[in-house]
KEDREN-732162 format. One record per residue (C-alpha): residue number from 1; residue in three letters; z, y, x. Coordinates in steps of 0.02 Angstrom, whole numbers. Layout:
<atoms>
i / aa / zz / yy / xx
NUM / ALA / Z / Y / X;
...
</atoms>
This chain:
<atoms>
i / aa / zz / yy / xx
1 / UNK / 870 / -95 / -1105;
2 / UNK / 711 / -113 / -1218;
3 / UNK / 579 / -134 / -1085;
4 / UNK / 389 / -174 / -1119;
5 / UNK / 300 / -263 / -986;
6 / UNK / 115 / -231 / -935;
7 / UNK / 34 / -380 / -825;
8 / UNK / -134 / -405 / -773;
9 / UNK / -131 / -580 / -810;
10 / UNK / -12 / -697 / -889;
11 / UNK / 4 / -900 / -865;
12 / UNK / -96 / -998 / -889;
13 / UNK / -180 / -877 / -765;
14 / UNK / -129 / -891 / -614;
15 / UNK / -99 / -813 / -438;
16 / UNK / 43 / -717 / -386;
17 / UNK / 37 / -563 / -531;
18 / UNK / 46 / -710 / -651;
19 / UNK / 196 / -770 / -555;
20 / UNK / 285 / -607 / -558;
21 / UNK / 287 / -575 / -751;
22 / UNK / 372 / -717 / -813;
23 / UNK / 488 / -728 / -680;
24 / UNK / 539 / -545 / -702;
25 / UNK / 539 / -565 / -901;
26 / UNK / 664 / -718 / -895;
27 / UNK / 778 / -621 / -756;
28 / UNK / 803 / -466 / -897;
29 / UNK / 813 / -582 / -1054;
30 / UNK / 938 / -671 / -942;
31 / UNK / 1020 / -518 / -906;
32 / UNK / 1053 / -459 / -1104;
33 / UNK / 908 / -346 / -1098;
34 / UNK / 757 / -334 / -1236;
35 / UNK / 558 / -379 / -1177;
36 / UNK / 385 / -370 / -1233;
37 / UNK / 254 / -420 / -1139;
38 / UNK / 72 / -353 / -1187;
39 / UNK / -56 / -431 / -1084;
40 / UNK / -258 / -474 / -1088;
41 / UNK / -285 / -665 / -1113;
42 / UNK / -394 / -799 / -1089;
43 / UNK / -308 / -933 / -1189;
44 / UNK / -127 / -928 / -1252;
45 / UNK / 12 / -907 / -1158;
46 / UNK / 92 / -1054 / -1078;
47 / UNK / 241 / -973 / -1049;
48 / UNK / 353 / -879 / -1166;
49 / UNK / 509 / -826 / -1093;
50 / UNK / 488 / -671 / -1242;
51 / UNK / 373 / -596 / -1356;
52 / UNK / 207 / -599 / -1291;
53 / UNK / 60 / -493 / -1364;
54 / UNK / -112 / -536 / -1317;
55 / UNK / -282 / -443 / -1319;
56 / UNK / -441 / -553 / -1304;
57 / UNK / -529 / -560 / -1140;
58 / UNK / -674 / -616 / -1234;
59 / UNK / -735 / -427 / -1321;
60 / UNK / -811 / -289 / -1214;
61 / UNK / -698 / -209 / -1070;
62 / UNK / -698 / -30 / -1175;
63 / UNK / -650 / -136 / -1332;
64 / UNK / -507 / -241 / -1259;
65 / UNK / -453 / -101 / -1136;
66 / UNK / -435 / 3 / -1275;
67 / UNK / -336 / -111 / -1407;
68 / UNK / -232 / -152 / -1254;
69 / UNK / -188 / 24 / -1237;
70 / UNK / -158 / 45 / -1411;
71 / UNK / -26 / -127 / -1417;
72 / UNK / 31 / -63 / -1284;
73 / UNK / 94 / 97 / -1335;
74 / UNK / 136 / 27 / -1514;
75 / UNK / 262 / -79 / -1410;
76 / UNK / 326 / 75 / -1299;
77 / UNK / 370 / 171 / -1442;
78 / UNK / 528 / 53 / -1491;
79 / UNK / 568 / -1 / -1321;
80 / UNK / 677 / 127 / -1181;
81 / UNK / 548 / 101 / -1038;
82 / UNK / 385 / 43 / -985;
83 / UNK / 339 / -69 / -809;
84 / UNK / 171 / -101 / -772;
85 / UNK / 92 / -205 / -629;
86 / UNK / -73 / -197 / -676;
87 / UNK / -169 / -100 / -815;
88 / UNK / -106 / 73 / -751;
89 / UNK / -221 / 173 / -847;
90 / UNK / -157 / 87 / -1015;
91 / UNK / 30 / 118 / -962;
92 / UNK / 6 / 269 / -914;
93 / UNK / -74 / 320 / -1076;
94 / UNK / 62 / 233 / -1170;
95 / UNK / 202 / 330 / -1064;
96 / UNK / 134 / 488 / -1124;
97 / UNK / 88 / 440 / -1308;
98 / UNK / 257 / 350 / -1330;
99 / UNK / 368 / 484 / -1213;
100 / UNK / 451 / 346 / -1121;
101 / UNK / 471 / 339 / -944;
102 / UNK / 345 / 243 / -816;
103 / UNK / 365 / 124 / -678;
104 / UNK / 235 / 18 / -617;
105 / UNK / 218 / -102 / -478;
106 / UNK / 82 / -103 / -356;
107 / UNK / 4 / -240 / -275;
108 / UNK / -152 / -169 / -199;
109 / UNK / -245 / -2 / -224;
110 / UNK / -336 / -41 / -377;
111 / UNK / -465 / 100 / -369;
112 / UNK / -529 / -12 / -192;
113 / UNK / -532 / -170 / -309;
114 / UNK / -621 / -77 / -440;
115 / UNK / -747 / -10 / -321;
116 / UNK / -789 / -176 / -242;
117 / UNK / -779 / -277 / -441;
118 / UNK / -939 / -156 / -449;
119 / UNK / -1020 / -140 / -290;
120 / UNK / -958 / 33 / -246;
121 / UNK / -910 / -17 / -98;
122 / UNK / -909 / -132 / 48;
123 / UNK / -768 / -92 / 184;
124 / UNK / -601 / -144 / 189;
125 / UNK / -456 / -54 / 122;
126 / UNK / -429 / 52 / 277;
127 / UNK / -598 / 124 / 264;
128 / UNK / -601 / 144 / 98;
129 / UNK / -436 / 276 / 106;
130 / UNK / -575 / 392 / 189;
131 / UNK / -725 / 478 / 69;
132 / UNK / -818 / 395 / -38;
133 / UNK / -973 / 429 / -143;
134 / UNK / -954 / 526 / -328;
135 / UNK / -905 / 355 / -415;
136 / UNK / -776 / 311 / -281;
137 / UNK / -686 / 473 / -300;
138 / UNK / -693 / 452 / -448;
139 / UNK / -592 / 308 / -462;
140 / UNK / -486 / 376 / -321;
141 / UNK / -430 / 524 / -440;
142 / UNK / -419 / 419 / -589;
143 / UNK / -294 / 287 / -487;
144 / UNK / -174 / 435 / -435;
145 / UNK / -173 / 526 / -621;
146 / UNK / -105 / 375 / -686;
147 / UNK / 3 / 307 / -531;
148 / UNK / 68 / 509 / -525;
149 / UNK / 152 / 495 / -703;
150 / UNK / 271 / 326 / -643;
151 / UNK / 472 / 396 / -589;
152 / UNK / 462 / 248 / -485;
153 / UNK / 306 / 161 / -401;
154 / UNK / 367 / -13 / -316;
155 / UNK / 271 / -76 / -167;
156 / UNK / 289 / -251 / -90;
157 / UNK / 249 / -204 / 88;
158 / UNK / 256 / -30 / 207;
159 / UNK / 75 / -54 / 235;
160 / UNK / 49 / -26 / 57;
161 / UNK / 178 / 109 / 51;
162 / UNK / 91 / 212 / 179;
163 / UNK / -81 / 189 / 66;
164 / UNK / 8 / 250 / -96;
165 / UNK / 88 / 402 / 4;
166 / UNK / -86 / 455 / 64;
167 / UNK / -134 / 457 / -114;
168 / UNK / -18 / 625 / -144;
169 / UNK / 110 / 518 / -209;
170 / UNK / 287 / 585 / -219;
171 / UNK / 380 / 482 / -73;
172 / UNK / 528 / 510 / -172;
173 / UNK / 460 / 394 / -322;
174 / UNK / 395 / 261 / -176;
175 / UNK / 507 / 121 / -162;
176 / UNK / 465 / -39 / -60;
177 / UNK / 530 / -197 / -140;
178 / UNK / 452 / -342 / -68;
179 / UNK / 415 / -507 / -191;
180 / UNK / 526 / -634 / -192;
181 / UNK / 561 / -808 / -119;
182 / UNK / 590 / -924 / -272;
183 / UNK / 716 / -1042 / -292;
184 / UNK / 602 / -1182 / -279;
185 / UNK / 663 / -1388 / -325;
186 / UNK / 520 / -1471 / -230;
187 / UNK / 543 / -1620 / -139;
188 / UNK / 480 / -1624 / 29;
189 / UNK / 372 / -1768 / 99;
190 / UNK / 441 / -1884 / 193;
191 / UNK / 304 / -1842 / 324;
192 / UNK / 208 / -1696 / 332;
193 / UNK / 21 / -1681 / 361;
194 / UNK / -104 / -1597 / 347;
195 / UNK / -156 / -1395 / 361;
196 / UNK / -168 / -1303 / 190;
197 / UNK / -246 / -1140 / 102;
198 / UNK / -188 / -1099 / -88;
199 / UNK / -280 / -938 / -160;
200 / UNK / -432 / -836 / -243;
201 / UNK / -608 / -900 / -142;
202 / UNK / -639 / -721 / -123;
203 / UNK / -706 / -620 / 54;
204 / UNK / -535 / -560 / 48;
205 / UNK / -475 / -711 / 118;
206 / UNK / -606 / -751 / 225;
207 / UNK / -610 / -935 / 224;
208 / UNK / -752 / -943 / 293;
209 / UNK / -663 / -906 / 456;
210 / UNK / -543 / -1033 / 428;
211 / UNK / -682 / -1174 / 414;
212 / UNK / -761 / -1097 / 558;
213 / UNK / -604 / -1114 / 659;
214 / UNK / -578 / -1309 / 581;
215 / UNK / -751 / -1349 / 639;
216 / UNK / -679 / -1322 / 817;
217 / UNK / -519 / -1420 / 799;
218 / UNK / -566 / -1608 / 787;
219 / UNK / -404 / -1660 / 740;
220 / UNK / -359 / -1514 / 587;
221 / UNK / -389 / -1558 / 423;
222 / UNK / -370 / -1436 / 267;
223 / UNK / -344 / -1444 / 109;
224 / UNK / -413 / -1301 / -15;
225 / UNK / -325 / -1258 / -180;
226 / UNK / -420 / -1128 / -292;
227 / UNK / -563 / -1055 / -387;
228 / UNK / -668 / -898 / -378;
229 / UNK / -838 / -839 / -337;
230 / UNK / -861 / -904 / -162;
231 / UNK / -823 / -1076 / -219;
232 / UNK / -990 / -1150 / -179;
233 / UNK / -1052 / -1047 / -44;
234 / UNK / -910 / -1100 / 61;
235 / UNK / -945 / -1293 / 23;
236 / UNK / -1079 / -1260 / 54;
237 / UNK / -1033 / -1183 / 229;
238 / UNK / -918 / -1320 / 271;
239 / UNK / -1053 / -1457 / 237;
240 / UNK / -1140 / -1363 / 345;
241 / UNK / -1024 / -1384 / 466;
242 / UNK / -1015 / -1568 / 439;
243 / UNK / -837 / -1542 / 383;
244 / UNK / -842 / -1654 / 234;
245 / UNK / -739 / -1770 / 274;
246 / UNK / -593 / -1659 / 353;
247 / UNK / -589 / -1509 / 223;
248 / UNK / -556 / -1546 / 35;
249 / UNK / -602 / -1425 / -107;
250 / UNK / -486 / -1453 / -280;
251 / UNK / -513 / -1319 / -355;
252 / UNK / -363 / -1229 / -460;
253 / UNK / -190 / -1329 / -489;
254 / UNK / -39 / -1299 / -572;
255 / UNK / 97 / -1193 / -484;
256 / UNK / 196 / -1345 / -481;
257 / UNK / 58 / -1451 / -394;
258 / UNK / 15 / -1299 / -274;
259 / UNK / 216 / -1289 / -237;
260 / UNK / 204 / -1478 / -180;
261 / UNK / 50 / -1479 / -73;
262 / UNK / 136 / -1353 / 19;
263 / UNK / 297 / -1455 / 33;
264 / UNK / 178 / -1587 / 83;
265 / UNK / 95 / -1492 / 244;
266 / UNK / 135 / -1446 / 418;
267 / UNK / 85 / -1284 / 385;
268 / UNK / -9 / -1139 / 261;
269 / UNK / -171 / -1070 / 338;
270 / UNK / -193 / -894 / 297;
271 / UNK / -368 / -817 / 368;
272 / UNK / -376 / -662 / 253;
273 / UNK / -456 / -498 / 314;
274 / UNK / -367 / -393 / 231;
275 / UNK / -196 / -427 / 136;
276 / UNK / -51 / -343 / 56;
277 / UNK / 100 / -452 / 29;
278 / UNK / 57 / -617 / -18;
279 / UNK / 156 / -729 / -137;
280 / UNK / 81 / -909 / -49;
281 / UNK / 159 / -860 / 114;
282 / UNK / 333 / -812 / 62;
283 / UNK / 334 / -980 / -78;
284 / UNK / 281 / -1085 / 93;
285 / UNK / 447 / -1013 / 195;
286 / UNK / 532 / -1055 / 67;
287 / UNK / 491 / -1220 / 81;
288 / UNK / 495 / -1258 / 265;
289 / UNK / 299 / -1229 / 290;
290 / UNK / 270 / -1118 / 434;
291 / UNK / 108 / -995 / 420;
292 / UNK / -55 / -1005 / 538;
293 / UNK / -100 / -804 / 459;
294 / UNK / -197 / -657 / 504;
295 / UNK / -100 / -499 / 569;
296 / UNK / -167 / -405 / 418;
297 / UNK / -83 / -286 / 270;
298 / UNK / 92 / -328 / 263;
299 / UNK / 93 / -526 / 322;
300 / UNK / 171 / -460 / 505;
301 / UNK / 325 / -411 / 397;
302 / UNK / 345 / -571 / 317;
303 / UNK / 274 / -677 / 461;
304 / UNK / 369 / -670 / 663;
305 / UNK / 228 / -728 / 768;
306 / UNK / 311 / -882 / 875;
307 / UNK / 454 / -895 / 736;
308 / UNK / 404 / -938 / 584;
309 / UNK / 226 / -947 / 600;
310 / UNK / 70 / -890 / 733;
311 / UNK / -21 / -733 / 701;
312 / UNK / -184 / -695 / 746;
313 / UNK / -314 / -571 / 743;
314 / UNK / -443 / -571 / 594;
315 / UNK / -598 / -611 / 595;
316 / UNK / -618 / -729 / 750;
317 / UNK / -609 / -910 / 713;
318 / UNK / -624 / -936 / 902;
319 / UNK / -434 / -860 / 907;
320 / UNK / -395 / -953 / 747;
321 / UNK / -463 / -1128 / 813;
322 / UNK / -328 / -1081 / 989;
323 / UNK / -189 / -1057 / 856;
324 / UNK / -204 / -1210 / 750;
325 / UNK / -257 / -1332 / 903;
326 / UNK / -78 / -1261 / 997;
327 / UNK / 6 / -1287 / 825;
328 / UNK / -65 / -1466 / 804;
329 / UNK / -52 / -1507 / 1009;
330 / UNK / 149 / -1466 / 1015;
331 / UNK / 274 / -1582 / 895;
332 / UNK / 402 / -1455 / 974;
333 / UNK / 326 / -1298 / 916;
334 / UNK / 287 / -1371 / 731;
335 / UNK / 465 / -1429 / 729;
336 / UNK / 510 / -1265 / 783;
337 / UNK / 434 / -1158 / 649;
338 / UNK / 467 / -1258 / 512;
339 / UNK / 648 / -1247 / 551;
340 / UNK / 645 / -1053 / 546;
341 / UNK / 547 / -1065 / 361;
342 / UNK / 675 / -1069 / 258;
343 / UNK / 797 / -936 / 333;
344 / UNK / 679 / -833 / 364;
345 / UNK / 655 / -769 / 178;
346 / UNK / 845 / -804 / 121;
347 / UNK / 858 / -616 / 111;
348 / UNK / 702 / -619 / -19;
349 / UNK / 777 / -711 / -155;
350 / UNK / 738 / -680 / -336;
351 / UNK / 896 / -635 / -404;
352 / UNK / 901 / -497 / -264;
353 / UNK / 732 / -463 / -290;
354 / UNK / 706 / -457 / -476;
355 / UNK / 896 / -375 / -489;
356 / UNK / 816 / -221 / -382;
357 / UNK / 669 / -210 / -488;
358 / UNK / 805 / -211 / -631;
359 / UNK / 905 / -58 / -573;
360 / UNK / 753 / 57 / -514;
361 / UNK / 682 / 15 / -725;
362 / UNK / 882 / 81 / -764;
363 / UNK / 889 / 230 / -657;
364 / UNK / 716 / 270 / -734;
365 / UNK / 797 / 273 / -929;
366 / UNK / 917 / 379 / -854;
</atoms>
């Protein structure tokens, strides 16, 4: 197959999109199959497992969404089909202007994290499924025109899948393929220690909670890999909390670096209010780190509460704070967890995954 691959973002980005496209690129080239990536960038790509076509992130939105859509469907045209996990609008346009077939990959509903990029809206995801003012549905009609033209639309999670079926889509075309454990070569510490959180400082994942919860644990300390607009508000809140001493902030790391912090803790804190399927929680498994999560979005189908990790409701650091000071009290229980990691996500390994993702992009040429 020719196939013509539409991220959001592209390494040196990172997060778990930017995880997915290379990963997925090498398994096809791997496989004997043809792939172009066209993607928005930053800075040039540090990873080239193909031919990667870049659009400036630097011009005007119109401007760069527009050349994007126009690479993009200068690529389609010579290629048999195109997968998209981000950019939907683009690939959809490009489907129809090049007459190839569409599949895209979704990893939340991207008219809710349009609306709340511009202050449209407030709620979380559930209540956003329901109304909405004129610019909302809006967005709402514009997400399911271009979502509508995919033959397949892959979903990591049920939760999502139930979302994307409320949006009129054809269940048919609805497949859920959850991301993948990697194959990871990281040496584990010789002694773990340590609680840690790896992702966006956004209120999506409601760290805020988590320090709250710290604050109440004398004996937990964190560690805090990542970037993003809440950066200094929640140093802020955790000086506040006279938690400077027990809660590190280091900003964004290379996967690598992330991958050994985990290897390095007893365990990945996960406070998020709202979540889909998150890449951090099936890399920690993967390496023996249990999860202290929310039961939010699809984390109850990658995390067993009192197996491989302890679930609790979001939005109450009080319940947090119980979770982590049992985790921390009980050798046994830490020992226990950490032993079900690993197995836990053997059935979630790449070549599976990626090999799925392979045959629905097939069946779609056909």
């Amino acid at each position: 197959m020719r196939v013509v691959l539409l991220p959001g973002i592209w390494p040196p980005d990172i997060g778990g999109p930017a995880t997915h496209g290379p990963e997925l690129a090498g398994h096809l080239v791997d496989r004997g199959h043809h792939v172009r990536v066209v993607t928005m960038a930053s800075a040039p790509p540090t990873e080239r497992p193909c031919e990667i076509l870049t659009v400036s992130r630097s011009q005007p939105f119109p401007i760069r969404y527009g050349r994007l859509t126009a690479r993009a469907t200068g690529a389609a045209r010579s290629a048999d089909v195109v997968y998209a996990s981000a950019t939907y609008a683009a690939a959809s346009a490009a489907s129809a202007a090049s007459r190839r077939p569409l599949v895209v990959k979704l990893v939340s509903d991207p008219a809710y994290e349009r609306a709340r990029r511009y202050g449209l809206f407030e709620g979380t995801l559930e209540e956003f499924q329901d109304g909405g003012s004129p610019p909302v549905a809006a967005l709402k009609r514009a997400r399911t025109a271009a979502l509508r033209r995919a033959r397949r639309v892959i979903v990591p999670s049920r939760y999502l899948a139930q979302f994307a079926l409320g949006w009129g889509l054809d269940a048919e075309r609805v497949v859920v393929v959850p991301n993948p454990a990697p194959a990871l070569a990281v040496e584990e510490a010789a002694e773990r220690h340590g609680l840690v959180f790896a992702g966006r400082l956004t209120r999506q994942k409601a760290l805020h909670t988590a320090l709250d919860a710290v604050a109440l644990v004398p004996e937990a300390e964190l560690l805090v890999i990542g970037d993003g607009p809440d950066r200094e508000r929640l140093e802020q809140h955790a000086s506040e909390l006279g938690l400077n001493a027990r809660v590190r902030f280091v900003g964004s790391m290379p996967r690598a670096d992330v991958l050994k912090a985990f290897a390095a803790a007893e365990a990945l804190v996960l406070s998020s209010d709202w979540e889909n399927f998150p890449h951090t929680a099936v890399e920690a498994l993967a390496l023996g780190t249990p999860l202290i999560a929310t039961w939010v979005g699809g984390v109850p189908e990658i995390v067993t509460d009192g197996v491989n990790g302890l679930l609790v409701p979001p939005g109450s650091p009080d319940a947090l704070a119980q979770a982590l000071q049992r985790f921390l009290g009980s050798a046994e229980l830490r020992g226990r967890l950490a032993g079900a990691a690993r197995s836990s996500v053997e059935h979630l390994s790449a070549p599976l995954v990626y090999g799925r993702i392979e045959e629905l992009l097939a069946e779609a040429v056909r």
